[in-house]
N, C-alpha and C positions, 0 to 999 in steps of 0.2 A: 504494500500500500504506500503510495506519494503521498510527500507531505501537502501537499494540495489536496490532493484526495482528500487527506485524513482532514485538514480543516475545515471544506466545505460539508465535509458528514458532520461533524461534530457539530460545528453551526447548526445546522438543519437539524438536527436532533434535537439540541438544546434549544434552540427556541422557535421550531415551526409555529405555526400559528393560523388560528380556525379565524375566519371574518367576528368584527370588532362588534362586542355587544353594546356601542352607544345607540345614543336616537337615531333613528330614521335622518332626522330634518340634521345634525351634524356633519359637518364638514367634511370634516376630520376620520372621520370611521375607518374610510377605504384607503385612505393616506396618509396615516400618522410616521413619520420620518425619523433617521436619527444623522445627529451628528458625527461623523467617522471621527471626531477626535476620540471617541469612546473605546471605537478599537485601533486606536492609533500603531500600539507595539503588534498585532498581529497583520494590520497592514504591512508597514516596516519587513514583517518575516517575510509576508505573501500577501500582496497587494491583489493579488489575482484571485489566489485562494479563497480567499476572506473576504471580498466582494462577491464571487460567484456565492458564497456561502448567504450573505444576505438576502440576497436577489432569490437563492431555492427556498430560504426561510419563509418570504412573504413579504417583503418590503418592496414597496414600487418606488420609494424614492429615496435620496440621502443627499444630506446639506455637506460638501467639502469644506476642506481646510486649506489654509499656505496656498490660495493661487497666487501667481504673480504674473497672469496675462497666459501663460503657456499651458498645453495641454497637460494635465500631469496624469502619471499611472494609473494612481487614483481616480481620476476622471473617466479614464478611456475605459479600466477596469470596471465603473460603474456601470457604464455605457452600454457596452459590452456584452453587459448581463441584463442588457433591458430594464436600468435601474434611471429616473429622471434623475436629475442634476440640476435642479431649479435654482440651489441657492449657493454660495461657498462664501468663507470666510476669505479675508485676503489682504494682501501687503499694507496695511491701513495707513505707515505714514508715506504712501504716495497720496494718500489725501492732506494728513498735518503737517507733515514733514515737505511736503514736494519741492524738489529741485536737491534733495538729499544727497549726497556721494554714495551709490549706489541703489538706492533707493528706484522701485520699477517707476516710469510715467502711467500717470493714473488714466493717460488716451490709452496706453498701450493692455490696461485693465481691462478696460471699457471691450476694445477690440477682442481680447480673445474672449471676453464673455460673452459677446455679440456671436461669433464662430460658432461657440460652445452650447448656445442654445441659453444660456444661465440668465438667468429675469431676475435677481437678489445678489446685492454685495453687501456684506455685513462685514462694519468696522467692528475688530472682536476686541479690542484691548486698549489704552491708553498708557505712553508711561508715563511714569511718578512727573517727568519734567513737564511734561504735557499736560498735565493737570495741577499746574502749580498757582492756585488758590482761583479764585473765581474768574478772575481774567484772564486766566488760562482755559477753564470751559467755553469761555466768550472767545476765545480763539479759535476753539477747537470747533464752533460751534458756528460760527464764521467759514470756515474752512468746508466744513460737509457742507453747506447749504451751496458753496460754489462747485462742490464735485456732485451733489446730486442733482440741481437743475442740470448736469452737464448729461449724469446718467438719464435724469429722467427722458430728456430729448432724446436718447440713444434707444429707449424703452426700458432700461434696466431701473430697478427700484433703490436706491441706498439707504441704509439703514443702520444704526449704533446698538453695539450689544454692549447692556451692561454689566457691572458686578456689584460689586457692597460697595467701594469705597466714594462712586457718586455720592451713595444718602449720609454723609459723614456731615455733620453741621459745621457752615464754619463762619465768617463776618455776619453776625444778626442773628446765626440761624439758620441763613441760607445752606444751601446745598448744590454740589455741582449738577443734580439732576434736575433740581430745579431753575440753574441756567440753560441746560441742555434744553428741559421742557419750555421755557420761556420762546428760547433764542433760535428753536430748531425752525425752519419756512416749513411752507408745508408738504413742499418733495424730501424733505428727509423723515423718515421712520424711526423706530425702535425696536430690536429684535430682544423680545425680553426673556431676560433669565430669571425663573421663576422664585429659585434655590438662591441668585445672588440677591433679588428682591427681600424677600424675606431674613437673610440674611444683612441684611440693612435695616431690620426691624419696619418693615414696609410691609401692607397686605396685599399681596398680588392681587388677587380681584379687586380691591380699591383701586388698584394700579393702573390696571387694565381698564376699568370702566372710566377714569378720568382722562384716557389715550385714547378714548373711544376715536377711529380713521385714522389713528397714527401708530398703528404698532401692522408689521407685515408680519412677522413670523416669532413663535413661543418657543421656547429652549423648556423642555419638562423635566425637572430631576428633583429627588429629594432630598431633606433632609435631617438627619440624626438628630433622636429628640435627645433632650436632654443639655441643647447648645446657651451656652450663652448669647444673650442676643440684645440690642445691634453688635455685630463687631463688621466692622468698617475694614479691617486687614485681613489677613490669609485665618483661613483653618485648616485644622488638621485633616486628613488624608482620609479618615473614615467617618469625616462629615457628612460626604457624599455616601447616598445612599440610594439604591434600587427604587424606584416609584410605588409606594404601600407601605416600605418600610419606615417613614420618618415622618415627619410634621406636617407634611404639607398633604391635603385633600385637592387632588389632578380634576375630579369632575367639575367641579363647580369655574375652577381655571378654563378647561376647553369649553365648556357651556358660553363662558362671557366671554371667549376669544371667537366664536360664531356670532357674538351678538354685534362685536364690534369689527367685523370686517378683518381680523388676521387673516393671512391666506396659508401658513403651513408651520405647523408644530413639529417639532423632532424632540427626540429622549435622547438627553445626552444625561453619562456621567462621569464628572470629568478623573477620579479615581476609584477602583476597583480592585479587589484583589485575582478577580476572576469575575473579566468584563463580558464574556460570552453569558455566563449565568447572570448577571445583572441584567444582558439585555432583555435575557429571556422573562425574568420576573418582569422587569418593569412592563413588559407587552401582554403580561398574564395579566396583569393590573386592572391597565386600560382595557383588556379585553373581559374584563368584570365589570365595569362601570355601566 
């Protein structure tokens, strides 16, 4: 037996998957998505493996990661396997950063996502320098609104994922997410992470019903009760948790992400001790809801 082989069985084993028991009138049923960072280290072994393995699971779609304009393995292998590719993460400071020493051109983004078929770019990170106190959101915030009129004209959607350390309070009280939410025009989006939301001491369905026409795509993951909370920095590794296992209730999330126009959810988790079994529970989850 190949080690291809043996991954794409093992996938398929561990987490096949019978059609989704939400509502009828839900979006999401027949397409709920995950993020490939979740199997990041089995891609790395076998890109090819490990995608064909999603694609025999039941998955019709997955959100990439690290584009920077070029086709990657990851893409083609999605492809491939008759998996869409609607959305990917990618080089974000050819947006903040642009004109960078090395750094890709964010035309040259735009292009290969046009090629690619890909309708979503999701800014997935900020660093610390880039977020240096509020007028630095206002920079940042600045900056997307000129790359995503540029996308929206192209057809592709732009959109900012966040984490915890937006809801950090800081001059008044304010918050970088609430420059973000102020300062964002209306071609830029938010792709929310539901797990960093709450983790910020934030209620995601609040969240989400105040975004109502500005969030395109939900990040679904849980998380370990028992956390302290807000924290605004890193946690620990087995914060993240499989969807059922931790604090946060996913129905009521995808319910109001139908009411307010998201167009595609994915299950990411961003560590696991054993990410194949995580996928699988969290899709046992949502196929209880």
């Amino acid at each position: 037996m190949n080690r291809r082989y043996f991954l794409q069985t093992s996938l398929v084993s561990s987490i096949a998957l019978p059609a989704f028991a939400l509502d009828n009138d839900n979006p999401y049923r027949k397409a709920i998505g995950i993020q490939l960072y979740t199997l990041r280290n089995q891609i790395k072994n076998d890109v090819k493996g490990t995608l064909g393995g999603v694609a025999k699971a039941g998955y019709k779609q997955v959100e990439a990661y690290g584009f920077d304009g070029t086709a990657s393995d990851m893409i083609l292998a999605a492809k491939d396997n008759g998996l869409k590719v609607n959305s990917t993460h990618f080089a974000w400071e050819s947006v903040t950063n642009s004109g960078k020493k090395g750094v890709p051109d964010f035309d040259k983004i735009l292009e290969g996502a046009l090629k690619l078929g890909i309708t979503h770019l999701v800014i997935p990170y900020l660093h610390a320098r880039e977020r240096n106190g509020l007028d630095g959101y206002k920079r940042v915030a600045e900056n997307c609104n000129k790359a995503a009129i540029k996308a929206k004209t192209a057809g592709i959607q732009l959109a900012y994922h966040n984490h915890a350390f937006e809801f950090a309070p800081q001059d008044g009280g304010r918050t970088g997410f609430d420059v973000l939410k102020a300062e964002f025009a209306s071609e830029m989006h938010f792709e929310v992470d539901v797990f960093w939301v709450r983790v910020g001491g934030v209620s995601p369905v609040k969240l989400l019903q105040e975004l109502k026409g500005r969030v395109s795509q939900i990040h679904l993951k849980d998380l370990k009760k028992g956390m302290k909370l807000p924290n605004y920095g890193g946690v620990p590794k087995d914060a993240f948790q499989a969807l059922g296992d931790g604090i946060i209730p996913m129905e009521p999330i995808i319910k109001a992400a139908g009411r307010i126009g998201v167009a595609h959810c994915h299950v990411e988790q961003d560590h696991s001790p054993d990410p194949v079994s995580s996928v699988k529970q969290s899709l046992q989850y949502l196929k209880s809801l």
